[in-house]
N, C-alpha and C positions, 0 to 999 in steps of 0.2 A: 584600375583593372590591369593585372598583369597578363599575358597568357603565355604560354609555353606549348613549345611546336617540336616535334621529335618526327625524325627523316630517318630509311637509309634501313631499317630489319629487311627481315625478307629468309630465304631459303638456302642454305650454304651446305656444302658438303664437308666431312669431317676432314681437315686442316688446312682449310680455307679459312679464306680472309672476308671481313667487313666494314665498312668503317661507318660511327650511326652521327648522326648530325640534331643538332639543340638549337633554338632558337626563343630568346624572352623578348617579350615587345611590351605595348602599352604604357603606364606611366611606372617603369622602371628608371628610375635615377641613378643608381649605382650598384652592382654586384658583388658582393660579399664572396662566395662562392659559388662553382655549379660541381655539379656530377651527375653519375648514373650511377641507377639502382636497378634491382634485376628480381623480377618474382615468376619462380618456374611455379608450374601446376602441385597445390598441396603444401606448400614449404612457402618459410617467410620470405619478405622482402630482407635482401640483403644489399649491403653496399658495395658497388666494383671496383667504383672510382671515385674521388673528389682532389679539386682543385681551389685553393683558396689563394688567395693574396700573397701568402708566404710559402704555401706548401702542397704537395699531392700524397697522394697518397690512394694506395691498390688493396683489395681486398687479397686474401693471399691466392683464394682461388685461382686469378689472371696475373701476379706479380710475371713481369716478363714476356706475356704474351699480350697485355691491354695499353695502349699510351695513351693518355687525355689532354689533350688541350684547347685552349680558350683563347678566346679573340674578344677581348671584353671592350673594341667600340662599337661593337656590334650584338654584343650580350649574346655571343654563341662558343660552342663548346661541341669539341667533338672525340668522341671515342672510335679510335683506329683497334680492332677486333683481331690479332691475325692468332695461327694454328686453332683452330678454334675446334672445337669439342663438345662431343652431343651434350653432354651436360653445362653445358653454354646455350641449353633451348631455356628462353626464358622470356615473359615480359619485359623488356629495359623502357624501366621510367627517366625523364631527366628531370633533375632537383634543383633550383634555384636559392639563394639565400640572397636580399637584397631591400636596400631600400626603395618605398615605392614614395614616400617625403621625404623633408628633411631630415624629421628625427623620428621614424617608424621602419622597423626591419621586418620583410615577411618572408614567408617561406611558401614558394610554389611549387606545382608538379605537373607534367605535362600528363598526356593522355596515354603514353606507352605506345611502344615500338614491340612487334613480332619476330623473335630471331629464332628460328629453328635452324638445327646443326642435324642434320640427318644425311644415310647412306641411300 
């Protein structure tokens, strides 16, 4: 059982900063990758951020204004939010990729974080 723990939305005003915090627990072995994902009201899930082993990578929306990073002996991952922008109101999910055995890779998802950017 893996679980995934997301910290840190909340209420920001427009360009202002956030920074959202991830945490995986339970029988995680090893992380492949993490990131966040982001699903405003009506519109899909998109990706903002991911970090893998070799690389990152930003959705173009935040390129410049999102950084991510991970602290994998701790299986946490954090996205620093700054100028941030009403259409930065969104769910932000954090995504895991990892093995939970030896040789089985899964894919988790926390519960969502609340970040509205309003004046």
């Amino acid at each position: 059982q893996v679980q995934v723990v997301e910290r840190g939305g909340g209420l920001v005003q427009p360009g202002g900063s956030l920074r959202l915090f991830c945490q995986a627990s339970g029988s995680l072995l090893k992380v492949n990758a993490m990131g966040w994902y982001r699903q405003a009201p009506g519109k899909q899930r998109e990706m903002v951020a991911v970090i893998t082993n070799n690389s990152t990578n930003y959705g173009d929306s935040v390129k410049g204004r999102f950084t991510i990073s991970r602290a994998d002996a701790w299986a946490m991952v954090y996205l620093q939010m700054n100028s941030l922008k009403v259409e930065d109101t969104a769910v932000y999910y954090c995504h895991v990729i990892g093995y939970y055995t030896d040789n089985e890779v899964g894919a988790f998802w926390g519960q969502g974080t609340q970040v509205t950017v309003s004046s």
